[in-house]
N, C-alpha and C positions, 0 to 999 in steps of 0.2 A: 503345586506352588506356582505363581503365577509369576511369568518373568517378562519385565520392563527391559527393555532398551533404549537407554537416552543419549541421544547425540545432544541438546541443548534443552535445558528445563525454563520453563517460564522466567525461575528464578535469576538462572544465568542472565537472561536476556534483559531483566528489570537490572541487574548489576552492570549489565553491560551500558546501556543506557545512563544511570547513576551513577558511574563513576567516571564514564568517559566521553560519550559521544549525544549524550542524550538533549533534547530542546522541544521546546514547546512549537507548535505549528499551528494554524488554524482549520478544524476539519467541518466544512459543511456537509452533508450528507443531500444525494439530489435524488428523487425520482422522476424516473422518464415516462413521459403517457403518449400516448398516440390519437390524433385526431381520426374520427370514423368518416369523416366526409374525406377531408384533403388528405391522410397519411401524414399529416407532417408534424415531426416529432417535437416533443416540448419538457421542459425537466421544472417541477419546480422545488425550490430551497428550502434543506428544515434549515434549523434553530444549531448558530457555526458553533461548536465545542473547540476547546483546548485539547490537544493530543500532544503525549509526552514521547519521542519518536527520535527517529535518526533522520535527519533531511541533508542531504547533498546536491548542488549544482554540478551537473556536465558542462566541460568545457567543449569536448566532443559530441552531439549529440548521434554521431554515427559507429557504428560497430564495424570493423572490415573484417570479412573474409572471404577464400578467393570466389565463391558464388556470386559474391553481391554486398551492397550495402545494405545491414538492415538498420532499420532507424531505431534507435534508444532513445528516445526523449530528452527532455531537458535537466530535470530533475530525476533524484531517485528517493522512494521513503521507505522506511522500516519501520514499520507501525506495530504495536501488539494485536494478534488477532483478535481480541479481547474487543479491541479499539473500533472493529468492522467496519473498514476504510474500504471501499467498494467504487467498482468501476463507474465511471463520470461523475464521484462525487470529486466536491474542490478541495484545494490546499492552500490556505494561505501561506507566504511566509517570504521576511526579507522585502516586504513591500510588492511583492506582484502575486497573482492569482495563479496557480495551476490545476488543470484535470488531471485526474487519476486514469491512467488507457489501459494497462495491463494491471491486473492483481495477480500474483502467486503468492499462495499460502503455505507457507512451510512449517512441514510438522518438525516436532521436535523429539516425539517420547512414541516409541512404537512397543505396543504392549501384544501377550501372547494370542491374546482372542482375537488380532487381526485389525483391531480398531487404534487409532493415529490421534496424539491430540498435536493441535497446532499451535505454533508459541508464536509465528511473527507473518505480520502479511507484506510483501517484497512487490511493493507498487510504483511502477510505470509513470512518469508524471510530464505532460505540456503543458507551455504556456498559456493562459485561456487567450484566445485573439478577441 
């Protein structure tokens, strides 16, 4: 018999969203290429979808502790993995643009054969300059 362990099921998460915290953002998706002569990188833009997500602004965009500052961003998003919100793609939302810098993907449901599914991707967001 095959045993699940769920700390958060997709479902939770679509509830979590839906009842409480959830909003619409704008997700473009970008890919990056690389020029063969100069190196010099270039992203270009798909086609921006609506993503139904958690978006919060930082008023702090630094973290302390006693090492050092690390930088946190501006923004934070809580995307559905489903949603595949990936690093340099943008965000719109609230009238300004932001890049994606960090994605972590967080599983939710860890089953006995060792494999993980993921319910929400926990991404890093700047201002685009």
């Amino acid at each position: 018999m095959a045993v699940r362990q769920s700390l958060l099921s997709a479902d939770d998460f679509d509830r979590i969203l839906n009842d409480y915290f959830g909003r619409n953002v704008s997700h473009t998706p970008r890919t990056q290429s690389v020029s063969n002569i100069t190196g010099e990188e270039s992203f270009t833009e798909g086609s921006a979808t609506d993503v139904f997500s958690y978006f919060l602004k930082r008023d702090q965009p630094w973290t302390f502790d006693k090492a050092s500052n690390i930088e946190g961003g501006d923004a934070v998003l809580l995307a559905k993995y489903t949603d595949a919100v990936e690093k340099d793609d943008l965000i719109a939302a609230d009238g300004e643009t932001y890049v994606v810098h960090d994605v972590i993907n967080v599983p939710g449901v860890f089953n006995e054969d060792g494999s993980v599914e993921l319910i929400y991707s926990y991404c890093n967001l700047f201002l685009k300059s």
